[in-house]
N, CA, C and O atoms as a printed pandas DataFrame, in Angstrom:
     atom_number atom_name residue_name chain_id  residue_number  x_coord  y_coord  z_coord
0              1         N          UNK        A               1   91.762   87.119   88.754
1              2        CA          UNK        A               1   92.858   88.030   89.049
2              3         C          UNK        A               1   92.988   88.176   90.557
3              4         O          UNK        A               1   91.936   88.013   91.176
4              5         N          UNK        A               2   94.313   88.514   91.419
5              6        CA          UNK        A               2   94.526   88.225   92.471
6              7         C          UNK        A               2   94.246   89.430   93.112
7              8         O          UNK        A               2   94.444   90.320   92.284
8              9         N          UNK        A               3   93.961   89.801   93.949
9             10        CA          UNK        A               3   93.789   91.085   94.568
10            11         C          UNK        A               3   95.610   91.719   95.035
11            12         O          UNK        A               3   96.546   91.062   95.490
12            13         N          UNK        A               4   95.547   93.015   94.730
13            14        CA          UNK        A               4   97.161   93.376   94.776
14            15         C          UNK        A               4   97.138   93.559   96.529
15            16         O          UNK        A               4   96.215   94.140   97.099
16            17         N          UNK        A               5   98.116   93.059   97.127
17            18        CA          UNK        A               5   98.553   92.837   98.363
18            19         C          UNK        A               5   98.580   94.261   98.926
19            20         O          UNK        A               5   97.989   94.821   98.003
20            21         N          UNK        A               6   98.856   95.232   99.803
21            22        CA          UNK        A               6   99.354   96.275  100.801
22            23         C          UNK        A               6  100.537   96.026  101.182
23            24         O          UNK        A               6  100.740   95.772  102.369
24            25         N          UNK        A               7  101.504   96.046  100.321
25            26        CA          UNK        A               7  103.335   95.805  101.314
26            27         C          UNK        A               7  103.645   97.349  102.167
27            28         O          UNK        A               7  104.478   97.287  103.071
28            29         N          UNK        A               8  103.133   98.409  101.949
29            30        CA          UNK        A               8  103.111   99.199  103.135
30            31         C          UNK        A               8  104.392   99.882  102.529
31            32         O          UNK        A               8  105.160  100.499  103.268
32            33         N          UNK        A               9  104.637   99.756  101.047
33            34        CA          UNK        A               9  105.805  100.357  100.619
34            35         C          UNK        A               9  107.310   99.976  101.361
35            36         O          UNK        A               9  107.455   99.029  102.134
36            37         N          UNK        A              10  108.438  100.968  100.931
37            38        CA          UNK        A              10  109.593  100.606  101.183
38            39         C          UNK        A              10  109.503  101.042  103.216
39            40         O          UNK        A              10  108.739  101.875  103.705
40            41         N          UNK        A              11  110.315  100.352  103.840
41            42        CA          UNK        A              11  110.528  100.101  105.203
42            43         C          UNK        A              11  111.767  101.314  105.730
43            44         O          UNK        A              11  111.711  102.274  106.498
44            45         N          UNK        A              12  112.766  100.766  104.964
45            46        CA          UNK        A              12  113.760  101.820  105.442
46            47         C          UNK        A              12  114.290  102.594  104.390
47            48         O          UNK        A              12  115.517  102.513  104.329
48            49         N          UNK        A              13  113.563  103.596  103.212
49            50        CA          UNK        A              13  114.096  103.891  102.148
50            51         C          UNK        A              13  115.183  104.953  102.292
51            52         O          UNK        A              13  115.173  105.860  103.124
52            53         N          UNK        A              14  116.088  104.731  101.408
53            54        CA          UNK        A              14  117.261  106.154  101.297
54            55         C          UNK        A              14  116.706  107.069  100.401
55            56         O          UNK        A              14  116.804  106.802   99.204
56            57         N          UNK        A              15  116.011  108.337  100.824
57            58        CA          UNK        A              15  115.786  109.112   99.973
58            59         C          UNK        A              15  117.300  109.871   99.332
59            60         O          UNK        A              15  118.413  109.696   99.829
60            61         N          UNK        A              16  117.060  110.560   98.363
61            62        CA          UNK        A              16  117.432  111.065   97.262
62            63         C          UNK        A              16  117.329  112.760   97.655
63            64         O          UNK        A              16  116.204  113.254   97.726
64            65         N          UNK        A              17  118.598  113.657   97.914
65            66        CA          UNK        A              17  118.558  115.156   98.278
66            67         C          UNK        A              17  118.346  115.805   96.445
67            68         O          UNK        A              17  118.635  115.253   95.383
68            69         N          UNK        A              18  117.684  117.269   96.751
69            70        CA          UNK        A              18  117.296  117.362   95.585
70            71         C          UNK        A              18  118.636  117.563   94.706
71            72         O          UNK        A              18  119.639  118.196   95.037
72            73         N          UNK        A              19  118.407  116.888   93.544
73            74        CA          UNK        A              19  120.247  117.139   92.656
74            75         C          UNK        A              19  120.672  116.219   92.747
75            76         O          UNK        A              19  121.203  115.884   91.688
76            77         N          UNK        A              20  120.784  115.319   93.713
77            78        CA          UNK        A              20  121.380  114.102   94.188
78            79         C          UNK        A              20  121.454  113.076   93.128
79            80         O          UNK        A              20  120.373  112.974   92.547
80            81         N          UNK        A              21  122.168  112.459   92.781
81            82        CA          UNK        A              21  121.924  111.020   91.620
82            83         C          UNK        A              21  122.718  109.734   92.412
83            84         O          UNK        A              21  123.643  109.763   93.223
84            85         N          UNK        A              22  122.116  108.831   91.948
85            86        CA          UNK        A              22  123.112  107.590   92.481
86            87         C          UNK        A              22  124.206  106.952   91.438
87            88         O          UNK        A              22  124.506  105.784   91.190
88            89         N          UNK        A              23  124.615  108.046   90.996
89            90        CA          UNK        A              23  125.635  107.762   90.075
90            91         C          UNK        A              23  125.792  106.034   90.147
91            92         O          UNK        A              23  126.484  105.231   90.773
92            93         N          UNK        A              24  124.706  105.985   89.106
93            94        CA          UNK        A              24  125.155  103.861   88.287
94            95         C          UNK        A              24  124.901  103.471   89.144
95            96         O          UNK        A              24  125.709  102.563   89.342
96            97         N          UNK        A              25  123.788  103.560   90.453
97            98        CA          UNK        A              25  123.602  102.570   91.597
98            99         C          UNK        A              25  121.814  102.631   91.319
99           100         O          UNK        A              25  121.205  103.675   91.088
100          101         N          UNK        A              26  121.408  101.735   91.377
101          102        CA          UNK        A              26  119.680  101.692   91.555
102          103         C          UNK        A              26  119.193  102.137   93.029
103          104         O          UNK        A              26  119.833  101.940   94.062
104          105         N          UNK        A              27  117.781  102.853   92.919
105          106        CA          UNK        A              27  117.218  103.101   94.207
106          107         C          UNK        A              27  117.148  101.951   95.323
107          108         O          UNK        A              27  116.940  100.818   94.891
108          109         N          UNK        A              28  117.290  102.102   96.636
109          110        CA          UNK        A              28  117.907  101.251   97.417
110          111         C          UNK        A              28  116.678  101.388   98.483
111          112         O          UNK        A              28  116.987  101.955   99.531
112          113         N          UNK        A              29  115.567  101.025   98.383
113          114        CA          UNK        A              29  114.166  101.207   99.169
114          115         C          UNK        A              29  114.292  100.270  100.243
115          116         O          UNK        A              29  113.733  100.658  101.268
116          117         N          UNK        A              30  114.957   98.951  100.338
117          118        CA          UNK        A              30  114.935   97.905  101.389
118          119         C          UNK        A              30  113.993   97.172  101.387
119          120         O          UNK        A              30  113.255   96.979  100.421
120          121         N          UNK        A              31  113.917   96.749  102.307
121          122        CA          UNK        A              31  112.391   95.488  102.485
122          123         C          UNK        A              31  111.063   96.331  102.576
123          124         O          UNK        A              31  110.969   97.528  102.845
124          125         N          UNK        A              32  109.876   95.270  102.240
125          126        CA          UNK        A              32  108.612   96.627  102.110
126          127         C          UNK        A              32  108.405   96.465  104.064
127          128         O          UNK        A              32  108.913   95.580  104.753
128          129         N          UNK        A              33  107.580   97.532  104.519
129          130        CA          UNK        A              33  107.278   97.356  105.774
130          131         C          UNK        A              33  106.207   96.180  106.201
131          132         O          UNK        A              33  106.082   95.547  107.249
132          133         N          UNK        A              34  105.446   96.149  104.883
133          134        CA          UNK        A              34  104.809   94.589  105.336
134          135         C          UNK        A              34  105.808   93.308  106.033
135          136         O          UNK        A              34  105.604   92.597  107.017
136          137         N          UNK        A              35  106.964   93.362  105.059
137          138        CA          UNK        A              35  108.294   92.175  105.457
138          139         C          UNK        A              35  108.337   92.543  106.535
139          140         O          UNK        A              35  107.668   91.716  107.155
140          141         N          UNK        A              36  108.759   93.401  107.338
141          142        CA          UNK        A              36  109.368   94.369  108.068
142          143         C          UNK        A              36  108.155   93.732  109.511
143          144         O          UNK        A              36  108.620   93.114  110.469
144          145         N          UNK        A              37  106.911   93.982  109.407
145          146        CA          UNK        A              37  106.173   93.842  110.189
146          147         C          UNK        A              37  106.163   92.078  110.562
147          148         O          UNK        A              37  106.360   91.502  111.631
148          149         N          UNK        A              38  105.845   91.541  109.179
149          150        CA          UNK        A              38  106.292   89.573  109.560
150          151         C          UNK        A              38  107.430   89.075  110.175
151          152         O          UNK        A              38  107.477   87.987  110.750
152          153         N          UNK        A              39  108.774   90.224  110.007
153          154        CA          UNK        A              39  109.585   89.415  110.742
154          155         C          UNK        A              39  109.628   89.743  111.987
155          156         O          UNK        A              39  110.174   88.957  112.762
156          157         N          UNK        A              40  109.079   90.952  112.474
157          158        CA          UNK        A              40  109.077   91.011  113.677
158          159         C          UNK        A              40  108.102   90.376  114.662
159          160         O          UNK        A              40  108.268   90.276  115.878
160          161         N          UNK        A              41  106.766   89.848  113.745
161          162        CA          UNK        A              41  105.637   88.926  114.360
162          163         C          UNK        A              41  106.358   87.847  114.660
163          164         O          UNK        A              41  106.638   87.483  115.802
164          165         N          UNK        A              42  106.786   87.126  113.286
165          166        CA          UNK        A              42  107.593   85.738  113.573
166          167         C          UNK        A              42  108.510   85.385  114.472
167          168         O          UNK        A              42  108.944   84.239  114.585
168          169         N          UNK        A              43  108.913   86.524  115.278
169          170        CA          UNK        A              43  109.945   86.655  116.311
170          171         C          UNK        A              43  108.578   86.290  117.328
171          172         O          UNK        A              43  108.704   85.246  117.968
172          173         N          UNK        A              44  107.672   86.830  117.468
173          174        CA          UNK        A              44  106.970   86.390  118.667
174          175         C          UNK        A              44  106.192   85.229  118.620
175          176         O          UNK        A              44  105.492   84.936  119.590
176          177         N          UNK        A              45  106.234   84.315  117.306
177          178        CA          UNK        A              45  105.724   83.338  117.015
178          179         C          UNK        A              45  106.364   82.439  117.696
179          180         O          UNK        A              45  105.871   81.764  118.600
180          181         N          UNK        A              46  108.145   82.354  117.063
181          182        CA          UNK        A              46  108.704   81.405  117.215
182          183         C          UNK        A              46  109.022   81.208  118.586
183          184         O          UNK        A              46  109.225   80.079  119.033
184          185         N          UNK        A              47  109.097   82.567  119.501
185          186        CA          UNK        A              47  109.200   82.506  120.807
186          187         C          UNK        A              47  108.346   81.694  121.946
187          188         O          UNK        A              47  108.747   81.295  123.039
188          189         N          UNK        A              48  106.928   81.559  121.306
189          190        CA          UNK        A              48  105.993   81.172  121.994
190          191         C          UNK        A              48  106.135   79.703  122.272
191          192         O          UNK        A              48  106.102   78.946  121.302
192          193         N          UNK        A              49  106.323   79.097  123.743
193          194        CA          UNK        A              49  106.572   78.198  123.807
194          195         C          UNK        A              49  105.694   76.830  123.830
195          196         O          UNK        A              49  105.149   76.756  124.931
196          197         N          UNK        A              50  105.361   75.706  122.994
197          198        CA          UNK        A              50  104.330   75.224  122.876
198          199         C          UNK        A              50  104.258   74.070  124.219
199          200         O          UNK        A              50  105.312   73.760  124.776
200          201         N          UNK        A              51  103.178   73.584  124.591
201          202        CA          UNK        A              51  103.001   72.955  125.624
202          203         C          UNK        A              51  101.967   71.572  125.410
203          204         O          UNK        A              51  101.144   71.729  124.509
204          205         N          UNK        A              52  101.928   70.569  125.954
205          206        CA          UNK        A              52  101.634   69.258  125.196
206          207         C          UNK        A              52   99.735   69.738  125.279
207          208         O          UNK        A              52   98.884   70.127  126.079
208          209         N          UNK        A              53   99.924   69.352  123.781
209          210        CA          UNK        A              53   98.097   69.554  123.751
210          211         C          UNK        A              53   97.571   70.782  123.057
211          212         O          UNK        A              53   96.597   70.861  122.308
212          213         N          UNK        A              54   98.417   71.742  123.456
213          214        CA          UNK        A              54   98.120   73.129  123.380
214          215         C          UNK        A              54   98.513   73.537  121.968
215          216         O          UNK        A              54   99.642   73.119  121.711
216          217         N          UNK        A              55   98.042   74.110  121.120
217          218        CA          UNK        A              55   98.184   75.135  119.884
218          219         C          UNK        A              55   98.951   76.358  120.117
219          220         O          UNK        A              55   98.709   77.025  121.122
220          221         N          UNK        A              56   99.747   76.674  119.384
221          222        CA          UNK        A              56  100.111   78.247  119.474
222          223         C          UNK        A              56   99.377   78.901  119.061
223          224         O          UNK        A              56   98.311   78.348  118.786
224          225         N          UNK        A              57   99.473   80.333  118.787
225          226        CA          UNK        A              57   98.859   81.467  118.349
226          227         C          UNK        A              57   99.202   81.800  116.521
227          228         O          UNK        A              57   98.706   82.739  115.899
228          229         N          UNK        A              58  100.103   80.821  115.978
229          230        CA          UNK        A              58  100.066   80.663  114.983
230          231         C          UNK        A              58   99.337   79.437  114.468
231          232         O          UNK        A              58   99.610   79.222  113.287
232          233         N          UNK        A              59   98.338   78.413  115.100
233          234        CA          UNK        A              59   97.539   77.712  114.402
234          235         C          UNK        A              59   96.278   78.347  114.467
235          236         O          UNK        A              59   95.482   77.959  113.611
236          237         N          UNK        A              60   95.719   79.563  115.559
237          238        CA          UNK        A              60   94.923   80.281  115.840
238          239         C          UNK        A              60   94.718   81.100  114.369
239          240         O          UNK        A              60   93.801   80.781  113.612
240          241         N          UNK        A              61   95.695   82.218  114.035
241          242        CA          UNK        A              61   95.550   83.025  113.356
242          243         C          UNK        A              61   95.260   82.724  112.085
243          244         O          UNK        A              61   94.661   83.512  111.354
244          245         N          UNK        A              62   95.744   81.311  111.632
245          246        CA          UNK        A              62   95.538   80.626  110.164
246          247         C          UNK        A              62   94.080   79.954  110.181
247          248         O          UNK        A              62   93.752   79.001  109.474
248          249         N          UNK        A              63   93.559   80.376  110.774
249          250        CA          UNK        A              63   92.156   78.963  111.086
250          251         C          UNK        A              63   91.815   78.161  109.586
251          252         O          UNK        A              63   91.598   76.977  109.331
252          253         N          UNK        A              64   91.878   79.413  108.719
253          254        CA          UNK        A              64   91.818   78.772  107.075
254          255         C          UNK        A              64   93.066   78.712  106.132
255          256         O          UNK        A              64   93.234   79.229  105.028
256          257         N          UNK        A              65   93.932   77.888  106.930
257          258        CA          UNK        A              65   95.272   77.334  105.952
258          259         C          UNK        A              65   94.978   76.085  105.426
259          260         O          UNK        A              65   94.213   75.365  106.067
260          261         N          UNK        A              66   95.372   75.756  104.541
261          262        CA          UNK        A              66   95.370   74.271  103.780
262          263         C          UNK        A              66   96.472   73.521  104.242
263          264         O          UNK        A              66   97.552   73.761  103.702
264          265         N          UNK        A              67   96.448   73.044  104.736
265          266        CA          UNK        A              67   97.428   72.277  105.613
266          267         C          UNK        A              67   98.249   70.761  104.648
267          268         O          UNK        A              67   99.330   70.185  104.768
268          269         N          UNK        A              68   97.339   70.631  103.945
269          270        CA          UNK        A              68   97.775   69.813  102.468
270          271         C          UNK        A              68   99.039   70.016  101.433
271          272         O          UNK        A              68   99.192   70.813  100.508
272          273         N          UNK        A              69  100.006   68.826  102.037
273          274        CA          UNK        A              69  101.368   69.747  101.601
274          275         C          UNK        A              69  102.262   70.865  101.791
275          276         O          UNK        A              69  103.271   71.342  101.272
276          277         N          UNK        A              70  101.511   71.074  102.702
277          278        CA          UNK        A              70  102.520   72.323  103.624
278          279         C          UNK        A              70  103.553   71.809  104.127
279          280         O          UNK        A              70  103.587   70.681  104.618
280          281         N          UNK        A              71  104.735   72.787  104.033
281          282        CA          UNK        A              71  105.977   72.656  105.563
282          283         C          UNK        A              71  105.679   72.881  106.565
283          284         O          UNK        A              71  104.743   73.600  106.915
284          285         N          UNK        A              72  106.476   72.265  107.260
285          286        CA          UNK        A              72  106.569   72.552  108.626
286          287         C          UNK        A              72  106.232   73.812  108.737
287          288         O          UNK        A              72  105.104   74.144  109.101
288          289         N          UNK        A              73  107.416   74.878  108.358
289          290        CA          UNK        A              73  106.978   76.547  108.502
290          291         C          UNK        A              73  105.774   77.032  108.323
291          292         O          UNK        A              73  105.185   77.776  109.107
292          293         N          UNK        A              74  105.283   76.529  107.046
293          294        CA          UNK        A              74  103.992   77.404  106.379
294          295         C          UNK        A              74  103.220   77.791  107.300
295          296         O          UNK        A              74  103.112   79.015  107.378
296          297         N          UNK        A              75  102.609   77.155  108.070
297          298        CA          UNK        A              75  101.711   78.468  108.897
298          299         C          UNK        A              75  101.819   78.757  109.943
299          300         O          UNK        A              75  100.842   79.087  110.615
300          301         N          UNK        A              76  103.083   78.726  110.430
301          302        CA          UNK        A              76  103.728   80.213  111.398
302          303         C          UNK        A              76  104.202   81.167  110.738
303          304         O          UNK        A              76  104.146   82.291  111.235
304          305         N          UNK        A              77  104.854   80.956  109.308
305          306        CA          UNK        A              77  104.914   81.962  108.224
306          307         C          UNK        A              77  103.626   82.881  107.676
307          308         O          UNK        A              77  103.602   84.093  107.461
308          309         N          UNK        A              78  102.601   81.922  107.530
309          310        CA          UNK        A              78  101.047   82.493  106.782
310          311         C          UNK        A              78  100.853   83.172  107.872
311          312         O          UNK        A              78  101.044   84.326  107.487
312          313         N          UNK        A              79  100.569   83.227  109.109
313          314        CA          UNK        A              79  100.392   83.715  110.605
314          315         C          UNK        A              79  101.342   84.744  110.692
315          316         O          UNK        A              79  100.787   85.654  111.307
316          317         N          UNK        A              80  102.244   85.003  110.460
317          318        CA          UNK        A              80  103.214   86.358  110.298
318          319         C          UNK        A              80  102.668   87.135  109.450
319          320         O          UNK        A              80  102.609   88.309  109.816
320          321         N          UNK        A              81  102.124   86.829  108.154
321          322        CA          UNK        A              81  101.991   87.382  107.273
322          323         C          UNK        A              81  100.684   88.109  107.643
323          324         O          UNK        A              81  100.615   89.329  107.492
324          325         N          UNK        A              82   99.649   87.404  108.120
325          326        CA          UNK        A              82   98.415   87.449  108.989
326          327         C          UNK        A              82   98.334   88.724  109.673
327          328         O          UNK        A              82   97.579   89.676  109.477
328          329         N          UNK        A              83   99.380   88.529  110.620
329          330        CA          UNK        A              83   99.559   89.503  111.290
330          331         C          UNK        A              83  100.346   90.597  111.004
331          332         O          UNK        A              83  100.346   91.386  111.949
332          333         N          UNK        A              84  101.042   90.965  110.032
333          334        CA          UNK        A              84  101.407   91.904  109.412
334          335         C          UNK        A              84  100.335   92.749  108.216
335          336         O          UNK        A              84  100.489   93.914  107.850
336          337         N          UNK        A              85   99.591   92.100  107.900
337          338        CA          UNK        A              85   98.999   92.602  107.271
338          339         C          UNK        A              85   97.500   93.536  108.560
339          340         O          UNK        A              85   97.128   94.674  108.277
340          341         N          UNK        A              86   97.129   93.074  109.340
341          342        CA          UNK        A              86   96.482   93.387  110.419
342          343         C          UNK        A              86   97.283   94.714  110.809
343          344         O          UNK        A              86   96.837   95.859  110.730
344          345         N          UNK        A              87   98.415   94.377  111.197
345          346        CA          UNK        A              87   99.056   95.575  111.713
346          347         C          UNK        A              87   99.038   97.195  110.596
347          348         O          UNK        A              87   98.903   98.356  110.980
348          349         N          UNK        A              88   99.241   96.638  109.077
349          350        CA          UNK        A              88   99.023   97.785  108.258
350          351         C          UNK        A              88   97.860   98.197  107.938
351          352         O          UNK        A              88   97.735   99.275  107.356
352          353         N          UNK        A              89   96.634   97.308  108.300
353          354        CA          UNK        A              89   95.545   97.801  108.179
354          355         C          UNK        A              89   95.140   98.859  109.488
355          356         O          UNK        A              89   94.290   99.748  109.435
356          357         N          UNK        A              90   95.686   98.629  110.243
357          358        CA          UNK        A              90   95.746   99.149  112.085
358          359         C          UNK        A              90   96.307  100.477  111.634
359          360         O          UNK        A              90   95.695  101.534  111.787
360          361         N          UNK        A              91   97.335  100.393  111.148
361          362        CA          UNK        A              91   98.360  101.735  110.651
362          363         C          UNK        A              91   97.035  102.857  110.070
363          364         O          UNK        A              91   96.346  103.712  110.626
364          365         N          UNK        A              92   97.123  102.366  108.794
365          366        CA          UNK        A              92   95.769  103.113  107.867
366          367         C          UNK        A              92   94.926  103.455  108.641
367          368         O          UNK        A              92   94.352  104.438  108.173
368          369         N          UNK        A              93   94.405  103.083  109.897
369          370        CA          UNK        A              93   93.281  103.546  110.200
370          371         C          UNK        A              93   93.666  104.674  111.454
371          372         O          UNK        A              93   92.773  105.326  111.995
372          373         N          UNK        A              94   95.253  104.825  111.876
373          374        CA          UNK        A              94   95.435  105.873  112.974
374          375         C          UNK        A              94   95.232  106.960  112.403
375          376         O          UNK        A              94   95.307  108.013  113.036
C-alpha cells in the first residue's frame, strides 16, 4: 500500500458564508497547495540556465529517479514535486 501523499489541502478555496449554498454548483477548492508549491518551484527550475557539463538543481534533487523510460520532463517535474513537498513539510514545522 502506498503511503497517502500531503497535498497541503485546497490552495485557494472559496469558502461557503454560513446559509450560503452553491445552488447546483460543486465546492470549488482549486489546486491543492502542494500543486501550488511545484508550479512555482518549476518556475525556478526551468529558469535555471544550464551550462556545458554542468547539472541543474533538478538532477541534484532527484539523486534517486529511474531515469529508465523517462521524458524529457520527468525529473525537473519529480524535482518540483521534491521540492514542494519539502516546502510543506517546512510549513508543518513553523
Amino acid at each position: 500500500m502506498s503511503e497517502k501523499i500531503n497535498n497541503g489541502g485546497p490552495a485557494f478555496p472559496i469558502p461557503l458564508n454560513e446559509g450560503q449554498s452553491y445552488q447546483g454548483h460543486a465546492p470549488c477548492d482549486g489546486m491543492t497547495l502542494r500543486d501550488y508549491f511545484a508550479a512555482k518551484a518549476l518556475s525556478g527550475l526551468l529558469a535555471e540556465p544550464l551550462n556545458d557539463g554542468d547539472l541543474s538543481s533538478a538532477i541534484h534533487c532527484t539523486s534517486n529517479f529511474d531515469m529508465d523510460g523517462a521524458q524529457p520532463g520527468d525529473r525537473i517535474a519529480t524535482a518540483a514535486y521534491a521540492i514542494a513537498d519539502a516546502m510543506l513539510r517546512a510549513r508543518g514545522a513553523a
